[in-house]
N, CA, C and O atoms as a Maestro MAE file, in Angstrom:
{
 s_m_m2io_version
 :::
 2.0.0
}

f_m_ct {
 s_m_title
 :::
 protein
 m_atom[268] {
  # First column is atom index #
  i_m_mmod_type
  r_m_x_coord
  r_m_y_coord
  r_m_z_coord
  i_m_residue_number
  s_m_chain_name
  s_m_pdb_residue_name
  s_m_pdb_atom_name
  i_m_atomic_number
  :::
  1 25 15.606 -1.208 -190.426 1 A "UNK " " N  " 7
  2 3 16.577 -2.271 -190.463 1 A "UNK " " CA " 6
  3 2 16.126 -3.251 -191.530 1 A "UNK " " C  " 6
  4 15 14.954 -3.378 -191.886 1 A "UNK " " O  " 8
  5 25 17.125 -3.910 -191.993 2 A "UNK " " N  " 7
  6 3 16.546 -5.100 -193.011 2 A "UNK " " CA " 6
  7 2 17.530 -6.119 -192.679 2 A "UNK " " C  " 6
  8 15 18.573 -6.009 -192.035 2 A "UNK " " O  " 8
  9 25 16.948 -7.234 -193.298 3 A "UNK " " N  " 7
  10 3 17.705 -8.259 -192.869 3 A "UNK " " CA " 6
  11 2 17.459 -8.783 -194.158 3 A "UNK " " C  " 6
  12 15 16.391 -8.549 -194.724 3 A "UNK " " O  " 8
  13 25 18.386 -9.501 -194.698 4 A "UNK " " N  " 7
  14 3 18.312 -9.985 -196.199 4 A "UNK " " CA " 6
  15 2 17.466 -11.737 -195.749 4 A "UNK " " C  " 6
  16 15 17.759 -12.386 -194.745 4 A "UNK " " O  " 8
  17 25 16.613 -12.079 -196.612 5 A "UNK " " N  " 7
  18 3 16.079 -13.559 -196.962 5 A "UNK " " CA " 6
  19 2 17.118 -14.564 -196.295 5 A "UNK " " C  " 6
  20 15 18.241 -14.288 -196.718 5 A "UNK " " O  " 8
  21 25 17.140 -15.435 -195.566 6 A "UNK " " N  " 7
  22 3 17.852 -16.457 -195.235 6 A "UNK " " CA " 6
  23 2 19.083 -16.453 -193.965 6 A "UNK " " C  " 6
  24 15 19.690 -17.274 -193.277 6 A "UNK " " O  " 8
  25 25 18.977 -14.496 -194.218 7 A "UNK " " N  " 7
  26 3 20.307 -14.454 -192.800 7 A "UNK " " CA " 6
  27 2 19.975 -13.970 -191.587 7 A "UNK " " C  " 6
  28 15 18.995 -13.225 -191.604 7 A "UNK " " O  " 8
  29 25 20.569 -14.189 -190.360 8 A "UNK " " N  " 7
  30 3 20.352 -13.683 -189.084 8 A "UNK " " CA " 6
  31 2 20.959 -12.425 -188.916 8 A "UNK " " C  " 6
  32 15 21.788 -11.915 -189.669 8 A "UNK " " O  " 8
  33 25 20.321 -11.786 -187.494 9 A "UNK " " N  " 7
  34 3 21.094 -10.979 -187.115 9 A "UNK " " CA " 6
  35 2 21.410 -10.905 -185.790 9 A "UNK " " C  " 6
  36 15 20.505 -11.071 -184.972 9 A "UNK " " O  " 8
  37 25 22.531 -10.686 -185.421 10 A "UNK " " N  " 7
  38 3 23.118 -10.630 -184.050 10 A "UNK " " CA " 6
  39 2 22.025 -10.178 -183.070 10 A "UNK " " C  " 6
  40 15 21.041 -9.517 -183.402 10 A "UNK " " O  " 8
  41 25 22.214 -10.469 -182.224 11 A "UNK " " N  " 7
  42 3 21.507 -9.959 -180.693 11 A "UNK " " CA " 6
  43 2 22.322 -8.773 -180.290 11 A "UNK " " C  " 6
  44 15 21.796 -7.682 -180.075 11 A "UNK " " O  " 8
  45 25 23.554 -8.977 -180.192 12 A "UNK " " N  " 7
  46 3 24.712 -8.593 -179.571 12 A "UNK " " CA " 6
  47 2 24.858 -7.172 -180.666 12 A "UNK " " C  " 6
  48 15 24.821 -6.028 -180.213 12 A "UNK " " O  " 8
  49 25 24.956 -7.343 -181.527 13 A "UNK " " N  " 7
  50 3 24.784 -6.187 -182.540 13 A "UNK " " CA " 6
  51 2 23.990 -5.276 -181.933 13 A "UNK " " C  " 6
  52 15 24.245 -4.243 -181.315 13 A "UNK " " O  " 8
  53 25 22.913 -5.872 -182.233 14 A "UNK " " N  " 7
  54 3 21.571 -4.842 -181.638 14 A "UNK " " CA " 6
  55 2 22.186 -3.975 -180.800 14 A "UNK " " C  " 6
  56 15 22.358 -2.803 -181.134 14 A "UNK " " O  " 8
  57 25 22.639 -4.521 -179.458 15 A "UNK " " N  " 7
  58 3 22.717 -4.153 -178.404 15 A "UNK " " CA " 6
  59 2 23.713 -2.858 -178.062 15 A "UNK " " C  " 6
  60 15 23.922 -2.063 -177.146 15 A "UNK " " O  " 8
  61 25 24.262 -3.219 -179.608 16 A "UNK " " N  " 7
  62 3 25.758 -2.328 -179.412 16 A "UNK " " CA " 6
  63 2 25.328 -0.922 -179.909 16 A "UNK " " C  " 6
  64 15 25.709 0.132 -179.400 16 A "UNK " " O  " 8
  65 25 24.133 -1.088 -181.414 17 A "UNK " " N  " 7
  66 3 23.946 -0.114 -181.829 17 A "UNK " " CA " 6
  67 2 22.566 0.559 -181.373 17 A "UNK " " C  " 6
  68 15 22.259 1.609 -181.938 17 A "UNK " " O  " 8
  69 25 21.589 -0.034 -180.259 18 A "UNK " " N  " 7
  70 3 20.321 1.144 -180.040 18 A "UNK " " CA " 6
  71 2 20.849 1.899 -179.092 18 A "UNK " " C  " 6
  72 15 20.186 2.936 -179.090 18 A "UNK " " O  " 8
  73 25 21.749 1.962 -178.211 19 A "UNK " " N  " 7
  74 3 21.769 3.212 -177.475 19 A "UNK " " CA " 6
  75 2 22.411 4.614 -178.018 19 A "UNK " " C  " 6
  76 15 22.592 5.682 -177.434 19 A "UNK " " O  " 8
  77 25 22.687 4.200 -179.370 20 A "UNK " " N  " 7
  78 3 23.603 5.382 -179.910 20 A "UNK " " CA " 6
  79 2 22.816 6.307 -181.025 20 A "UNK " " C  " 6
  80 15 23.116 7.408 -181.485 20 A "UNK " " O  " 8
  81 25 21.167 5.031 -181.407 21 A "UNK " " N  " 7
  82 3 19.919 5.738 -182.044 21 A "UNK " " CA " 6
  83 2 19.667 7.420 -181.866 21 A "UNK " " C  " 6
  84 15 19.868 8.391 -182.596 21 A "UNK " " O  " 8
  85 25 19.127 7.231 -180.518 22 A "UNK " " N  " 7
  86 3 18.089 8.410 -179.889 22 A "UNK " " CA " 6
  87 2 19.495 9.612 -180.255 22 A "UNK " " C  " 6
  88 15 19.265 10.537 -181.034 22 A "UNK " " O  " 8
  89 25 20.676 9.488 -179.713 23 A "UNK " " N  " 7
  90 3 21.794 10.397 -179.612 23 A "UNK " " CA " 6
  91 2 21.914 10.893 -181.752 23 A "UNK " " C  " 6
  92 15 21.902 11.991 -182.309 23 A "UNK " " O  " 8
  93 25 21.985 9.878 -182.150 24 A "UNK " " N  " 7
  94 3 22.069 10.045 -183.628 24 A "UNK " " CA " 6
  95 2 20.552 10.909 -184.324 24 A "UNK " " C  " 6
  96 15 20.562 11.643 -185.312 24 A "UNK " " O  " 8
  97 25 19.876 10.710 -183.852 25 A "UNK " " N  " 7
  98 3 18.394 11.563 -184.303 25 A "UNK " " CA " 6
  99 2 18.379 13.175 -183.928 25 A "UNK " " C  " 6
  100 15 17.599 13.946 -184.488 25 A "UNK " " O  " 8
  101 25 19.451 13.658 -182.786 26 A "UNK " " N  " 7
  102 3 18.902 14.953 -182.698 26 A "UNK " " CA " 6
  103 2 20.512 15.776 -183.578 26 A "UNK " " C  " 6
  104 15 21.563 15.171 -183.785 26 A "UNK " " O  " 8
  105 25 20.255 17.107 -183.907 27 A "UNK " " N  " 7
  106 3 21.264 18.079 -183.937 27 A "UNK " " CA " 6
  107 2 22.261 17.574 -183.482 27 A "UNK " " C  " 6
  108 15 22.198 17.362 -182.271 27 A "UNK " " O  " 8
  109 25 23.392 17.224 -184.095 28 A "UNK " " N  " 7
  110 3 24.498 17.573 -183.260 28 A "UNK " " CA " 6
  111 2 25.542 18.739 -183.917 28 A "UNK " " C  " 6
  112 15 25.493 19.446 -184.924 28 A "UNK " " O  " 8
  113 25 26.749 18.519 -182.545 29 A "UNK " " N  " 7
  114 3 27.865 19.669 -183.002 29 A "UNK " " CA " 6
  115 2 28.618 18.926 -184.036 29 A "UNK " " C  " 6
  116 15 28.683 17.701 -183.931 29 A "UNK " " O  " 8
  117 25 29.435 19.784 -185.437 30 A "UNK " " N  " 7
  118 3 30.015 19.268 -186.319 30 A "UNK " " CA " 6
  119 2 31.072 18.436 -186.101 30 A "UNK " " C  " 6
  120 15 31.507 17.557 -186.845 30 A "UNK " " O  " 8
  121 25 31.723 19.023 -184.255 31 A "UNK " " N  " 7
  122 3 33.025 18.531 -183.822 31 A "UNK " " CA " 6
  123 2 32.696 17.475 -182.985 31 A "UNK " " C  " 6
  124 15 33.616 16.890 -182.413 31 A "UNK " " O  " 8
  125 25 31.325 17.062 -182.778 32 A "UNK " " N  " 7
  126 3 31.037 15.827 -181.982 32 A "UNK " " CA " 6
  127 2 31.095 14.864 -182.717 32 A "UNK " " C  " 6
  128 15 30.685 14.785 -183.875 32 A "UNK " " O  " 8
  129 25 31.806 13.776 -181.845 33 A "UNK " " N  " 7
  130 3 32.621 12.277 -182.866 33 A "UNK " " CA " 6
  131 2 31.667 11.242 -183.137 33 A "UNK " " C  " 6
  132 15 31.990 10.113 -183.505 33 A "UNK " " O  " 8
  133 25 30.236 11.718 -182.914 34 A "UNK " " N  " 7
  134 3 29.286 10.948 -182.813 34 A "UNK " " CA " 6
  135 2 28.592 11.576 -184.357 34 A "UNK " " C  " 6
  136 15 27.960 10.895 -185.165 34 A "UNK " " O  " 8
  137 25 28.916 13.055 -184.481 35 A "UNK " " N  " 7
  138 3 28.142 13.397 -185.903 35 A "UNK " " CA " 6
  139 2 29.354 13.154 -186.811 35 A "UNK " " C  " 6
  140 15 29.292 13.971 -187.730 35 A "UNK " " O  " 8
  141 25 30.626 12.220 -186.951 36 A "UNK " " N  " 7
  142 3 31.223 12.564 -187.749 36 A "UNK " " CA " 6
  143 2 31.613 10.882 -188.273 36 A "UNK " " C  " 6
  144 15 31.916 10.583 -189.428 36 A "UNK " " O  " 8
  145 25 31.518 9.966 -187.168 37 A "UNK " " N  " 7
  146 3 31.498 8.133 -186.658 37 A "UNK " " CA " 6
  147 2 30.198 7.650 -186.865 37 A "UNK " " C  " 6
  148 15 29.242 7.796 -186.103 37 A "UNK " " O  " 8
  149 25 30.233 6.676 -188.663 38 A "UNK " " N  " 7
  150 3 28.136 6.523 -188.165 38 A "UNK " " CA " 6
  151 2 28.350 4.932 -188.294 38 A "UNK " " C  " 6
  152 15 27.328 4.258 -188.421 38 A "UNK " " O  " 8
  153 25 30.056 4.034 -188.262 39 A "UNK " " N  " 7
  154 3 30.416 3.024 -187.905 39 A "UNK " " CA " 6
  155 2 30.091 2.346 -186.449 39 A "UNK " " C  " 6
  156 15 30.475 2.931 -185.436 39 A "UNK " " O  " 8
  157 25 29.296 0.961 -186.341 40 A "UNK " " N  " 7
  158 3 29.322 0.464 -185.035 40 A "UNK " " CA " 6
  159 2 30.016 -0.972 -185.659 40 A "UNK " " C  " 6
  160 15 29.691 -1.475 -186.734 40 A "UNK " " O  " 8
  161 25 30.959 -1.459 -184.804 41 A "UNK " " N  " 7
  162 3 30.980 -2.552 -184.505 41 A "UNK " " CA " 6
  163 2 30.117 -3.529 -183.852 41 A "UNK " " C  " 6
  164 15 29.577 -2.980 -182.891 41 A "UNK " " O  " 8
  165 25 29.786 -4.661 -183.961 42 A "UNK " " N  " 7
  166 3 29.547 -5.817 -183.162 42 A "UNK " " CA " 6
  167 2 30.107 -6.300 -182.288 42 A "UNK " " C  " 6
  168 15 31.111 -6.882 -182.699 42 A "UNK " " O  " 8
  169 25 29.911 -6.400 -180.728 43 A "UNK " " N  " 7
  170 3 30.697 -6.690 -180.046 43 A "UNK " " CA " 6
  171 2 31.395 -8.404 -179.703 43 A "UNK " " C  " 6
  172 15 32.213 -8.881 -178.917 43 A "UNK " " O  " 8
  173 25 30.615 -8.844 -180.675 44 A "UNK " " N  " 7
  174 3 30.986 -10.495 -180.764 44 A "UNK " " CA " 6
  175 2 31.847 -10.452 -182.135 44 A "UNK " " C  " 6
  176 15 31.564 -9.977 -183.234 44 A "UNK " " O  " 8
  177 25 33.042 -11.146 -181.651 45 A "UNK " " N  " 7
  178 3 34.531 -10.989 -182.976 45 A "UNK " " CA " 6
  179 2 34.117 -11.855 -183.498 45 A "UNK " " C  " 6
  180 15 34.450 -11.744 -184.678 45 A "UNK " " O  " 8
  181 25 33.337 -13.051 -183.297 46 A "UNK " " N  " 7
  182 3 33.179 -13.885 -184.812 46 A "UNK " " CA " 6
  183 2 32.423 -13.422 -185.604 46 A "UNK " " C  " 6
  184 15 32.369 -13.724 -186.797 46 A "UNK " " O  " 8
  185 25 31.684 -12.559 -184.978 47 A "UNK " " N  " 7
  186 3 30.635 -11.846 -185.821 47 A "UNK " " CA " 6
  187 2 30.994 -10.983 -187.448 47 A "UNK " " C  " 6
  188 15 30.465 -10.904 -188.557 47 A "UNK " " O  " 8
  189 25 32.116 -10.494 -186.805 48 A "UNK " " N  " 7
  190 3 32.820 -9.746 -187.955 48 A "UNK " " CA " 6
  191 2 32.102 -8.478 -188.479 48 A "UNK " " C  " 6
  192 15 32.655 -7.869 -189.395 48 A "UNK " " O  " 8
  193 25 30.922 -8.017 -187.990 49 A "UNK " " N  " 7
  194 3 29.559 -7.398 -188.700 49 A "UNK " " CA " 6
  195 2 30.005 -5.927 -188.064 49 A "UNK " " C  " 6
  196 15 30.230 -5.701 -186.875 49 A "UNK " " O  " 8
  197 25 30.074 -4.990 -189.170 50 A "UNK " " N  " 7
  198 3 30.424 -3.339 -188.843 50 A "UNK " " CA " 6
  199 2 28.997 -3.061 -189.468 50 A "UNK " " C  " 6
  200 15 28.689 -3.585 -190.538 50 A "UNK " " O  " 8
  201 25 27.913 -2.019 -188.608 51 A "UNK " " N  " 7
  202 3 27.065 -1.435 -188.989 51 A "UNK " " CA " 6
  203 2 27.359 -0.208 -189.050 51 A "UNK " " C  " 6
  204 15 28.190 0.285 -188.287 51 A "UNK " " O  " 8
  205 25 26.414 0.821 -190.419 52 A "UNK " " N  " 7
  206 3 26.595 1.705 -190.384 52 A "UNK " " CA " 6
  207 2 25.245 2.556 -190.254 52 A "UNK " " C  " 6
  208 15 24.493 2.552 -191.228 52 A "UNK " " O  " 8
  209 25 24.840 3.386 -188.954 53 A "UNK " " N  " 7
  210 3 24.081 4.511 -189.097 53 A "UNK " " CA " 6
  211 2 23.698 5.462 -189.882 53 A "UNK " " C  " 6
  212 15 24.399 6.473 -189.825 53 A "UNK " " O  " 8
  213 25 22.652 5.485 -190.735 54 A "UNK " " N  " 7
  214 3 22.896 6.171 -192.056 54 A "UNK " " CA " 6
  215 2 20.954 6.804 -191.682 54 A "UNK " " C  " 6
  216 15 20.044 6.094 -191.252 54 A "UNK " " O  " 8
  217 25 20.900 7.900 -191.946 55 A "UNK " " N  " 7
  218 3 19.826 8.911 -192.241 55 A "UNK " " CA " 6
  219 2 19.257 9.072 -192.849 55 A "UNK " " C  " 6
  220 15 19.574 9.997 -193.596 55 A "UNK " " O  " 8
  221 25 18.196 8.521 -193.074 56 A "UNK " " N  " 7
  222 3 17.355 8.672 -194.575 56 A "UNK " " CA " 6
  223 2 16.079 9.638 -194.498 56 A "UNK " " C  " 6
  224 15 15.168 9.294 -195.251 56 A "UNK " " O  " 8
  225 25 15.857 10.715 -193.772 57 A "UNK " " N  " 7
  226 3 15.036 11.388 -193.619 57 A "UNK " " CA " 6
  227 2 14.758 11.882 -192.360 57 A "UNK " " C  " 6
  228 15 15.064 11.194 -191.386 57 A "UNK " " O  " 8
  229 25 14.034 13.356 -192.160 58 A "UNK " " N  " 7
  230 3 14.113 13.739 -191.282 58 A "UNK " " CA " 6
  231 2 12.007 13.622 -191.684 58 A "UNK " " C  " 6
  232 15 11.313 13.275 -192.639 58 A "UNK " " O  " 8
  233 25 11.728 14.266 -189.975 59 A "UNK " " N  " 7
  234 3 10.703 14.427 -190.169 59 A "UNK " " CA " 6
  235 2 10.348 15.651 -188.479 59 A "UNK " " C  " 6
  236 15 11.345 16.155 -187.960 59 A "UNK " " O  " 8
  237 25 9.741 15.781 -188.210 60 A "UNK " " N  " 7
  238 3 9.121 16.694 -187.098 60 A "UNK " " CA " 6
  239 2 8.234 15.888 -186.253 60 A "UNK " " C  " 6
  240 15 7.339 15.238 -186.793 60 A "UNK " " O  " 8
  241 25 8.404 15.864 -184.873 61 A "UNK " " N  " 7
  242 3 7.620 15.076 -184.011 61 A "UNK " " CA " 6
  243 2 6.988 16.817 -182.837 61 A "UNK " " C  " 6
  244 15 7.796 17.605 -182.345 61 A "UNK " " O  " 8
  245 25 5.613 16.928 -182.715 62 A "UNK " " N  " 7
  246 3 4.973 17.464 -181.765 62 A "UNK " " CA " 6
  247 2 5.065 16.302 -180.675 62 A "UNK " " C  " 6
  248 15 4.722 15.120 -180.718 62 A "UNK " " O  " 8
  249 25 5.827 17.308 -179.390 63 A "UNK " " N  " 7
  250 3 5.708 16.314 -178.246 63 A "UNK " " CA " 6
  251 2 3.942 15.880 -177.691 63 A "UNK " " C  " 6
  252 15 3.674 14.908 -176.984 63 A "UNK " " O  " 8
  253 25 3.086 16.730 -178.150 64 A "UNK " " N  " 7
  254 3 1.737 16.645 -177.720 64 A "UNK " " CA " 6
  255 2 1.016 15.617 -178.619 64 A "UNK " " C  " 6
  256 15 -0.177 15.376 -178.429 64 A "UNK " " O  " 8
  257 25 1.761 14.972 -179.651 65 A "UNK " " N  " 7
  258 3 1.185 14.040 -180.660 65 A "UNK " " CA " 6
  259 2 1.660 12.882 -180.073 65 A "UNK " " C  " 6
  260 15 1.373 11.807 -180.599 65 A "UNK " " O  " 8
  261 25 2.390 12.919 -178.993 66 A "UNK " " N  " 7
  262 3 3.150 11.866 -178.412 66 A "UNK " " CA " 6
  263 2 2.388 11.166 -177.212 66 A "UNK " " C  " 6
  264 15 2.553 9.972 -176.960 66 A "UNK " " O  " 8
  265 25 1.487 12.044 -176.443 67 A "UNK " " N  " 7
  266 3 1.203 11.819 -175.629 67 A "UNK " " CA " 6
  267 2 -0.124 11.532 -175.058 67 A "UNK " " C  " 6
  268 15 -0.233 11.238 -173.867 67 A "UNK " " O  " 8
  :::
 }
 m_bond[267] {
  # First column is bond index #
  i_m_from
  i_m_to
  i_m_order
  :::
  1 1 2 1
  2 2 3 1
  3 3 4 2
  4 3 5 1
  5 5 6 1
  6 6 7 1
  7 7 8 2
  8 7 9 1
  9 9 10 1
  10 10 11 1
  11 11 12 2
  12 11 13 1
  13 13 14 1
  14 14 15 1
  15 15 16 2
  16 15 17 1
  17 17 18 1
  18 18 19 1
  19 19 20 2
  20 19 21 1
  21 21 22 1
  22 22 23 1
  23 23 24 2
  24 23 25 1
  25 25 26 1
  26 26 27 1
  27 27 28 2
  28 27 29 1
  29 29 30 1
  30 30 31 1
  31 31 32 2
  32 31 33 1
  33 33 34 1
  34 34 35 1
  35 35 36 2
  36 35 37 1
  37 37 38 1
  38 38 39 1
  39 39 40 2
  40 39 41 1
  41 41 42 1
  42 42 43 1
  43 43 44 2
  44 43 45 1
  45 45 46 1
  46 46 47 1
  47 47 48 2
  48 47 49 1
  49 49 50 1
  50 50 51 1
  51 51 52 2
  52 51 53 1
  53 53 54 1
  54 54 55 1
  55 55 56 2
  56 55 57 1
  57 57 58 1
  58 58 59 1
  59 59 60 2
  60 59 61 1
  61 61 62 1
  62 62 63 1
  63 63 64 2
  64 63 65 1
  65 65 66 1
  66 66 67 1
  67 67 68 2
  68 67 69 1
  69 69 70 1
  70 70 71 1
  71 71 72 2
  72 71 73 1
  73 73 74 1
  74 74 75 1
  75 75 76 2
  76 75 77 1
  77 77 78 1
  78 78 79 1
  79 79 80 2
  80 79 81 1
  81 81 82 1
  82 82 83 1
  83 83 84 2
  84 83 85 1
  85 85 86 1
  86 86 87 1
  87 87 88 2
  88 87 89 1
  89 89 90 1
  90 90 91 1
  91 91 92 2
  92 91 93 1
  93 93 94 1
  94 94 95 1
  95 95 96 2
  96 95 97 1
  97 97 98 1
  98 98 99 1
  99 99 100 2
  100 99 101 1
  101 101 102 1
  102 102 103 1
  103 103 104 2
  104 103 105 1
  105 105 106 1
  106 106 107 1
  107 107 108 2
  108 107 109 1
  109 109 110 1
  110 110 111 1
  111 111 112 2
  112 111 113 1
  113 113 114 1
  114 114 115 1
  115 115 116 2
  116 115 117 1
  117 117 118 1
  118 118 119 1
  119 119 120 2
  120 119 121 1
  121 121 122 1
  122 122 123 1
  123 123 124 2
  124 123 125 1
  125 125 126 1
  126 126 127 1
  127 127 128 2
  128 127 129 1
  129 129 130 1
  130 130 131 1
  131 131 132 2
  132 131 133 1
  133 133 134 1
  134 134 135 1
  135 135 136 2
  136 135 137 1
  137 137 138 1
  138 138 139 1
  139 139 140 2
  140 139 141 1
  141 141 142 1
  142 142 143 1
  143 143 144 2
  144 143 145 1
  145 145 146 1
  146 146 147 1
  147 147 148 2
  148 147 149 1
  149 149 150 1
  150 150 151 1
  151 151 152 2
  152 151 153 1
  153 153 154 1
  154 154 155 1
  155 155 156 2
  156 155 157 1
  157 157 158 1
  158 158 159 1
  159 159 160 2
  160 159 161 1
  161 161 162 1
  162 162 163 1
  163 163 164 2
  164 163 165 1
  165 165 166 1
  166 166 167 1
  167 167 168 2
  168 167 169 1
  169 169 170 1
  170 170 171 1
  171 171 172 2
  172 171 173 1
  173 173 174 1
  174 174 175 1
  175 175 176 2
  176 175 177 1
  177 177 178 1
  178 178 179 1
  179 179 180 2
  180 179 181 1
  181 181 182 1
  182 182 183 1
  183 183 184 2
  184 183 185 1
  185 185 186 1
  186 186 187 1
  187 187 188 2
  188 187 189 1
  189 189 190 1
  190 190 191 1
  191 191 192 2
  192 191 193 1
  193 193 194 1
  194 194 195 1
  195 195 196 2
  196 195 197 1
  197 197 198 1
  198 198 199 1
  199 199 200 2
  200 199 201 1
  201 201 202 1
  202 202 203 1
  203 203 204 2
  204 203 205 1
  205 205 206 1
  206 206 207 1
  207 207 208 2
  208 207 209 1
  209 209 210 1
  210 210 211 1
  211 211 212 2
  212 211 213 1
  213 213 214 1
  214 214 215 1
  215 215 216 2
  216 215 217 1
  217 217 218 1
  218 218 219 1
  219 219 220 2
  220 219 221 1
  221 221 222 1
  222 222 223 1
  223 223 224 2
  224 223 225 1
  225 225 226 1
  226 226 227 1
  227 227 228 2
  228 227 229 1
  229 229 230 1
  230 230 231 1
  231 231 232 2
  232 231 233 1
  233 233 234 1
  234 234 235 1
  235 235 236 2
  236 235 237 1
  237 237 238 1
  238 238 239 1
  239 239 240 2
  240 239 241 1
  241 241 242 1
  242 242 243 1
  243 243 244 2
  244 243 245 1
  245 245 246 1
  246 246 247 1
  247 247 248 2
  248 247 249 1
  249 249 250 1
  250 250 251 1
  251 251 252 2
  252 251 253 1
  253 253 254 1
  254 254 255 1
  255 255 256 2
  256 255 257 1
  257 257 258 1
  258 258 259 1
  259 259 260 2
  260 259 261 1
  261 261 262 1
  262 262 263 1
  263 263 264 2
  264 263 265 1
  265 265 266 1
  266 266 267 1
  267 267 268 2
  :::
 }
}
């Protein structure tokens, strides 16, 4: 995430876009509206703020490096 010099960022934002993280990181199907939608809204309207989910690399996690 970045946040530019001088500006905030929503709480409420946040909130809208981490549960849709973990779902966005694995495989999905081509016809799932989740691999095809990488738009979130903010759920506060003054906010005005559309984020977009965007992928910048993959990498490989061993569940045993995890634990």
């Amino acid at each position: 995430m970045r946040i530019p010099d001088g500006k905030h960022f929503c709480l409420y934002a946040l909130s809208a876009v981490l549960p849709l993280l973990p779902a966005r990181q694995r495989a999905l199907d081509p016809r799932d509206w989740l691999a095809r939608d990488s738009l979130v809204a903010c759920p506060d309207p003054d906010e005005r703020l559309i984020m977009r989910i965007e992928r910048t690399g993959r990498r490989e996690l061993r569940s045993g490096d995890l634990t």
